[in-house]
N, C-alpha and C positions, 0 to 999 in steps of 0.2 A: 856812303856811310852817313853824310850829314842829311839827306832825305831822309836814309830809315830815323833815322834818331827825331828827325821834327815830325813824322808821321805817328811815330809813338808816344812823344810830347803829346798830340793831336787824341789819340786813344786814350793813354792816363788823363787827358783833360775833360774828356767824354764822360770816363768814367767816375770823376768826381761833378759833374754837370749834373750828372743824370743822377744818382747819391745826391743831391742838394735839392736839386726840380721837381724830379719826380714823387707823387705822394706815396706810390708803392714803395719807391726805392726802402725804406727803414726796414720793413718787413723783409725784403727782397737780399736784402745786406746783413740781416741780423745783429745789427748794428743795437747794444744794448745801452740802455740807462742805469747809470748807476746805480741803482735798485736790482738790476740786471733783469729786469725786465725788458719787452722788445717795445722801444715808442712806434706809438698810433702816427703823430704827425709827422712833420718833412724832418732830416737828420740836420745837423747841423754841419759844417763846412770840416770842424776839428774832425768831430765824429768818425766824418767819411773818411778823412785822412789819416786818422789811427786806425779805421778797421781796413783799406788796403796796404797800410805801412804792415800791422801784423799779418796780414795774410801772405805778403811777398817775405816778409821773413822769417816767417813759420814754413811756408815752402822750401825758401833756401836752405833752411838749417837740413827739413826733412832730407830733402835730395843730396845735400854734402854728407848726412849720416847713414843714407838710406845703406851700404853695405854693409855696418854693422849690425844690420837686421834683415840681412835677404834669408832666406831658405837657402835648402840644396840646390834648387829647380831655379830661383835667384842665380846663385852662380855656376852654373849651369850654363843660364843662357847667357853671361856675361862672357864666362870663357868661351863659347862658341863665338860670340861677335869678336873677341880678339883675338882667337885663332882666326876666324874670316877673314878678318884686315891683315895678320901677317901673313898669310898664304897668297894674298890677292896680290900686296906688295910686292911678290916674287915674279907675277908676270906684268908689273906696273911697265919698263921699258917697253915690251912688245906690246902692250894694247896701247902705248900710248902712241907708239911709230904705227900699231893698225890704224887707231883715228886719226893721225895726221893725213898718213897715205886715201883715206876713202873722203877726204874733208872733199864738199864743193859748194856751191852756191847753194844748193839745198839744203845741205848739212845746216851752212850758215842762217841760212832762212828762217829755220827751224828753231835753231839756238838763239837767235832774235827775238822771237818767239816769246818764246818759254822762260827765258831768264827772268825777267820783269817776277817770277812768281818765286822766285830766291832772294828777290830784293823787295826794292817798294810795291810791289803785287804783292808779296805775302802780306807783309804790312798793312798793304790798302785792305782787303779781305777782311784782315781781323779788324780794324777800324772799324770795317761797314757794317759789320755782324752786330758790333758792340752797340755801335749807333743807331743802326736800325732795333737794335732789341727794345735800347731804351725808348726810340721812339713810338715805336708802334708795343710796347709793353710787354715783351718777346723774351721771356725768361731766358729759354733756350736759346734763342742769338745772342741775347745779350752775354750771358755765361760763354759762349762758346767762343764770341770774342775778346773775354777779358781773358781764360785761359791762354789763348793762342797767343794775345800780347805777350802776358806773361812766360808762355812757354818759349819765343823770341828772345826776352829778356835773358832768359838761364840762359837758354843752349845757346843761339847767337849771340850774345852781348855781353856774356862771362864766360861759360866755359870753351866752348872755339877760340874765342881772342888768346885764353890763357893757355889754351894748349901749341895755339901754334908759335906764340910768343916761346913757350920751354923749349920745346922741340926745335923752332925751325928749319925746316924743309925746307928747300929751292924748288923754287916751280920750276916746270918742265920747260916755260918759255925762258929759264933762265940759266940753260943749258943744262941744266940737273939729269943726271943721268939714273934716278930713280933711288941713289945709296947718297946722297949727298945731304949731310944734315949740321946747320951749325946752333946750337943751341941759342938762347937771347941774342939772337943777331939782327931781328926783323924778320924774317923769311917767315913768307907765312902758306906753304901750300900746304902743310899738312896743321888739324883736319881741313876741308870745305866748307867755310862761312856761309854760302848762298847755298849749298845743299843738307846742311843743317835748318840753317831758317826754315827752307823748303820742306822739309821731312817734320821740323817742329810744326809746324800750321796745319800741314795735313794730317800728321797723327790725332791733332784735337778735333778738328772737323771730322776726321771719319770714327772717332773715339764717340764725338757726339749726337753723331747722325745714328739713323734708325734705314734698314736697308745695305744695299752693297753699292749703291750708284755714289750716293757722294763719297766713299772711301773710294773707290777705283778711280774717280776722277783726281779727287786728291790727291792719292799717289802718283797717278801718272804724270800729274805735271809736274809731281815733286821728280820722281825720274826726271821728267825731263830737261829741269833742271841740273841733274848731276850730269848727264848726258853733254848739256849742253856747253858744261865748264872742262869737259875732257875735251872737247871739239875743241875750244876756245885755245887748247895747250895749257890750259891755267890749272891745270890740276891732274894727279895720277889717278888711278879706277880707285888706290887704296885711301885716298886722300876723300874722295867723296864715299866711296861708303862707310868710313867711319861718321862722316860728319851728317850720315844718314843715321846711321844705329844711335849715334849723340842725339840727335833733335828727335828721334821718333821715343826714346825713351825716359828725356824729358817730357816729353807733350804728353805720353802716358800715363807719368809720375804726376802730373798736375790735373790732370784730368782724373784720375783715380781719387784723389783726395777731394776733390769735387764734389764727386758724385756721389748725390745722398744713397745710391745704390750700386755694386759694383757687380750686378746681372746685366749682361747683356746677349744677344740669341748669336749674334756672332761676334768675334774676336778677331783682330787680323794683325799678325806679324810679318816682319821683311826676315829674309831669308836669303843668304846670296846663292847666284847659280853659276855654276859650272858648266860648258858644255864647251866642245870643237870648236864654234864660231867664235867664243872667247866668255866674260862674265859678264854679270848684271848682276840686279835686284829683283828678287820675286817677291808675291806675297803671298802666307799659307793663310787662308780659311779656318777656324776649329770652332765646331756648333758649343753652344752653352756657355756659362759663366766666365770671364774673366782669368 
């Protein structure tokens, strides 16, 4: 936890570096002069610090409000993600004793792997985007990295913390036998921190890419992260796909507000699946708009 937090220090410091350095940046930020006009020359230090102080909490407010203004179709899909995690909770015991029993060195190899991208790998990512935008003057990177910071920020570093704190759950490594829950006790398995992160970074990147290759990528190590933390024993199926449906719908919500346009030629949701071999995570395709 103390890596991600100085990696994102390192981002927010980026972010006002490059707001200070760069001669685009004023334009770039719409950082206004009191006249409210947009200045020609470099912003000033306060400038850049007010216009990402209001930006992170003009989001926040949106996202804590956003249900008192969803549509049908809004809750909707809200009540399917929370039917998903109760129904999934009900076979949490047995898929968690299937991934104990098929664990092996490969298993582990794998989850070695791939974790790195639920933790300081998500982090680094969004760092590199942001910093590379600004360096090579990279709208789109640059955007695509300060979302994802920020979309870390909601879903891993406020709302995960805060739900697992109400709730807490006992992890599986801590005998929990899937109904075990003591409320403000510390327990923190339910949701998944590191498949939250994972699913908020990748919703932004595949939110802002053009194509199907960087979202499939995305996702799949975001899977494989969630994957990687049932291996570990550190978490139930229901545990990480909530903390999947969390970060992929934050990262949407920030990125929606972004974008000076909300056309895009594909759209992609996570969808959970059901079959004999046990569950997962899919994701459905839908041609056109948002």
């Amino acid at each position: 936890m103390l890596v991600r937090l100085r990696i994102v220090v390192v981002g927010i410091a980026l972010i006002l570096f490059g707001g200070f350095r760069l001669d685009s940046s004023a334009q770039e930020l719409d950082l206004p002069d009191s006249d409210g006009s947009v200045p020609t020359g470099r912003p000033s230090l306060p400038l850049v610090l007010k216009s990402e102080g209001q930006r992170y909490v003009t989001d926040g407010v949106s996202i804590l409000l956003a249900p008192l203004h969803w549509a049908g179709s809004s809750w909707t899909q809200a009540t399917l993600a929370v039917a998903s995690v109760a129904l999934l909770s009900q076979v949490d015991s047995r898929a968690d004793s299937a991934f104990q029993r098929n664990r092996s060195a490969q298993t582990n190899s794998f989850s070695s792997a791939v974790r790195p991208f639920g933790t300081y790998g998500a982090v680094g990512l969004s760092v590199a985007s942001l910093g590379a935008g600004l360096v090579f003057k990279n709208a789109e990177w640059r955007e695509t990295g300060r979302d994802a910071i920020e979309a870390e920020l909601f879903a891993a570093g406020i709302a995960t913390p805060a739900l697992k704190e109400i709730i807490g759950r006992l992890r599986p490594s801590q005998g929990s036998d899937a109904d075990e829950f003591r409320p403000l006790s510390g327990k923190q398995s339910f949701p998944s921190g590191e498949s939250t992160e994972a699913f908020a970074v990748a919703s932004v990147f595949a939110a802002r890419s053009q194509g199907w290759v960087v979202p499939v990528v995305a996702y799949t190590l975001a899977t494989g992260v969630a994957l990687a933390r049932m291996n570990a024993h550190a978490h139930f199926v229901s545990d990480v796909v909530a903390g999947a449906f969390i970060g992929t719908a934050i990262g949407h919500s920030i990125v929606h507000r972004h974008l000076a346009s909300d056309e895009k030629s594909v759209s992609w949701n996570l969808v959970p699946i059901a079959s004999t071999r046990g569950v997962g995570i899919g994701i459905r395709l839908e041609a056109g708009g948002r």
